[in-house]
C-alpha positions, 0 to 999 in steps of 0.5 A: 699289557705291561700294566697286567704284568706288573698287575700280576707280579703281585700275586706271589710278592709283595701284596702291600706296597712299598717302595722295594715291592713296587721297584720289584714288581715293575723289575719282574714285568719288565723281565717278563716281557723281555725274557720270557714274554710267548711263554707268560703269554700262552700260559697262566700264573705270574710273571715270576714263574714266567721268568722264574731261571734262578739265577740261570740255576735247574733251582726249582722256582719254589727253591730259597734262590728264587725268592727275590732276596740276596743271601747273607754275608757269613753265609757265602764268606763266613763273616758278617761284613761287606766283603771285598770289593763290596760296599753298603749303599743302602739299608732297611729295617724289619719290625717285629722280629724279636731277635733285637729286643731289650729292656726298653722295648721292641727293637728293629733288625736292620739289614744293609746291602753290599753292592759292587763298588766298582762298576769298571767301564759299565755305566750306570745310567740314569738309575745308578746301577751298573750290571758288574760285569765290567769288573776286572777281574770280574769277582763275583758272579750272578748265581745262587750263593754258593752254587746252592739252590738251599741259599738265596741268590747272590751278585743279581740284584741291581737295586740300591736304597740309598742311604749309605756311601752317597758320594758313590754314584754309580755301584753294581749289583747286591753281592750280599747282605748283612744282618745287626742290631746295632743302627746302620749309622752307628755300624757305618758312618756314611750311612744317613738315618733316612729310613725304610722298612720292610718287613717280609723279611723279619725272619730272613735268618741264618745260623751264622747270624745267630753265632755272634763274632766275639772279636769284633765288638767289646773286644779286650785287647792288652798292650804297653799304651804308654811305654811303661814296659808293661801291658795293661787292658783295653777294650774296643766298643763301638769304635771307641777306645778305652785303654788302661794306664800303668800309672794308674791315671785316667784311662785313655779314651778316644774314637777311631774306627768303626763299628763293626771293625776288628781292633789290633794294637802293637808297635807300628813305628818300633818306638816302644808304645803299642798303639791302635789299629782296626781292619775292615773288609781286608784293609788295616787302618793304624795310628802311631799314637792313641788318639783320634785322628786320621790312620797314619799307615793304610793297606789291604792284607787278607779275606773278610773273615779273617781274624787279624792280629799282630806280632813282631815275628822277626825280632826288629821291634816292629809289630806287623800284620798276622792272620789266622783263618778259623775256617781251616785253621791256617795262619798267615804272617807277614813281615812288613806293614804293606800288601803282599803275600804272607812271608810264613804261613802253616797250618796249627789248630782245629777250625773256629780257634782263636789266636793269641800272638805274644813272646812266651819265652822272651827271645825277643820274638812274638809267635803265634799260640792258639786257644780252644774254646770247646776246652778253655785251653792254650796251646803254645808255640815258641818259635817259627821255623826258619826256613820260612815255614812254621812249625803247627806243633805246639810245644806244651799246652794248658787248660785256663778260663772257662766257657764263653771266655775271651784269650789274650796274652802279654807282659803284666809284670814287665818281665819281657815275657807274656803270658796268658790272660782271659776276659770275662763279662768285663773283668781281666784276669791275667797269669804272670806264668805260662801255666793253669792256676789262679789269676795273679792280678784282676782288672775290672 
């Protein structure tokens, strides 16, 4: 009878064979005879439609929850990464999709999926998947992803390909996936290049995944690299640094951090060099010096989604963390490097703006200034309230840059005060004033 089961499991996934099709299929007969087996029994049609619960939702079975898959990363937690408490333990790749084509050719779009990472005291058995309820706390919960019958389900399914982060053994249930282009071994470096495909899910997509992160990769950033006392460019690809001298020498090159990392640079040791940092998944990794090397401070600070960045926001020399959340537009800041709370937090902008710390008056203290996209537009402030609280007011404004370009701030011209700069298709353009106009100086 279990072979009839998992015979007709078939008729509505998974026609071809493939490893995911067959371990899907033996899953939904095993979950059919144990869950619903008088019902699939007593009435025709297929043992997903048998078991077809949702995630324990009132879904109707033909609903996106109930498909088989797990919902995208940015769509539950706004950004297209392994959240907290997540780790990737596997990828596939689909064929045919275009989304990743180039000049040489077809391209795959390749998916990894970020399971539990913490089985607590549920033991995996032989098949190195633990039911997750054994978390503590217990984070995420088996359901359709934000209780949304629209999207598909989320912390459900036990299944692992395998690929990534082996030393790992025993992981729980997909909580989410993630969607690139770019190789997951390139993307993550525990991750093997063992491949697998399936391509059903070619045109698995979402808006949020096709509204790319622009502060995640070829990301420009500024800062004084070698304590000449003035900033100078630098860009984030890949997991490599590429950082700009004032001298003029060879530019500093070097690789720390991952792909899909969020760079950060200030002074983590108040010696008056800027140097490196990234944050992944809530966790900021930093170096006190630019090269490569093991993170010489480690600590978790924020949400994935986040946009990390940071500043000396209490007039020590020493730069810690900030965060602003796009999706409500509320910046946290922190005094210290380490885990904590935020010691200043406010609300100031619109959601989706982008932050730009920096001392735009030269007292010596960095603030935290926004930039509007939609109008190419800085807005500034000057200081932070000092009852621990800060002022969401900017105290003036104006327009600079264009469409599609990226803000930065700093002090070109070594006058202790910064200023603004944008970047655009891999040119710098730097003002040496607070103020709209022309660029006073132009790196490519």
């Amino acid at each position: 009878m279990s072979r009839t089961i998992v015979r007709r499991a078939t008729e509505l996934l998974d026609r071809d064979v493939s490893r995911r099709g067959f371990l899907r299929r033996l899953t939904f007969g095993a979950t059919a005879l144990s869950v619903a087996p008088l019902t699939y029994l007593l009435r025709p049609g297929t043992a997903y439609a048998a078991i077809c619960s949702c995630s324990g939702s009132s879904c109707d079975c033909s609903a996106m929850c109930c498909d088989g898959y797990t919902e995208f990363c940015c769509s539950i937690f706004g950004d297209n990464v392994c959240p907290t408490g997540t780790i990737p333990a596997g990828w596939w790749k689909a064929d045919g999709s275009g989304v990743c084509d180039n000049t040489s050719g077809p391209q795959p779009r390749y998916y990894l999926d970020c399971n539990i990472s913490d089985c607590g005291g549920c033991g995996c058995g032989s098949n190195g998947i633990c039911s997750g309820s054994c978390q503590d706390p217990h984070t995420y919960t088996c359901g359709c992803a934000n209780g949304d019958c629209g999207l598909r389900k989320s912390s459900c399914t036990g299944f692992r390909y395998g690929q990534c982060n082996q030393d790992v053994a025993c992981v729980g249930p997909i909580v989410c996936r993630v969607v690139t282009c770019t190789p997951p071994w390139v993307w993550d470096d525990s991750c093997t290049t063992s491949s697998a495909t399936d391509n059903n899910t070619r045109f698995h997509d979402a808006a949020c995944l096709n509204d790319p992160d622009p502060l995640i990769d070829g990301v420009p950033l500024v800062g004084d690299w070698t304590g000449s006392g003035q900033d100078m460019p630098g860009v984030f690809v890949n997991g490599v640094w590429h950082l700009r001298r004032a001298d003029g020498g060879p530019n500093i090159v070097f690789g720390f951090g991952n792909a899909g990392d969020r760079p950060v640079v200030g002074d983590w040791n108040g010696d008056g060099v800027d140097t490196v940092g990234v944050v992944r998944n809530g966790v900021w990794y930093m170096r006190n010096s630019n090269d490569i090397g093991p993170a010489d401070i480690v600590f978790g600070y924020g949400n994935p989604g986040d946009v990390p960045f940071a500043g000396d926001w209490t007039g020590n020399g020493i730069d810690t963390p900030g965060l602003y959340r796009r999706s409500d537009g509320r910046v946290y800041l922190r005094n210290s490097n380490s885990t904590g709370v935020a010691d200043i937090d406010f609300f100031f902008g619109v959601p989706f703006d982008l932050p730009v710390p920096g001392d735009f008056n030269g007292d010596g203290r960095d603030t935290v200034s926004l930039y509007r996209p939609s109008e190419q537009r800085f807005y500034i402030i000057n200081e932070l309230g000092s009852d621990g609280g800060g002022l969401g007011t900017a105290q003036y404004s104006f327009q600079y840059g264009a469409p599609g370009d990226l803000p930065l701030a700093g002090d070109y011209d070594g006058n202790e005060v910064d200023s603004p700069g944008i970047y655009r298709s891999g040119t710098f353009y730097l003002r040496n004033s607070n103020s709209g106009g022309v660029a006073d100086v132009v790196y490519q």
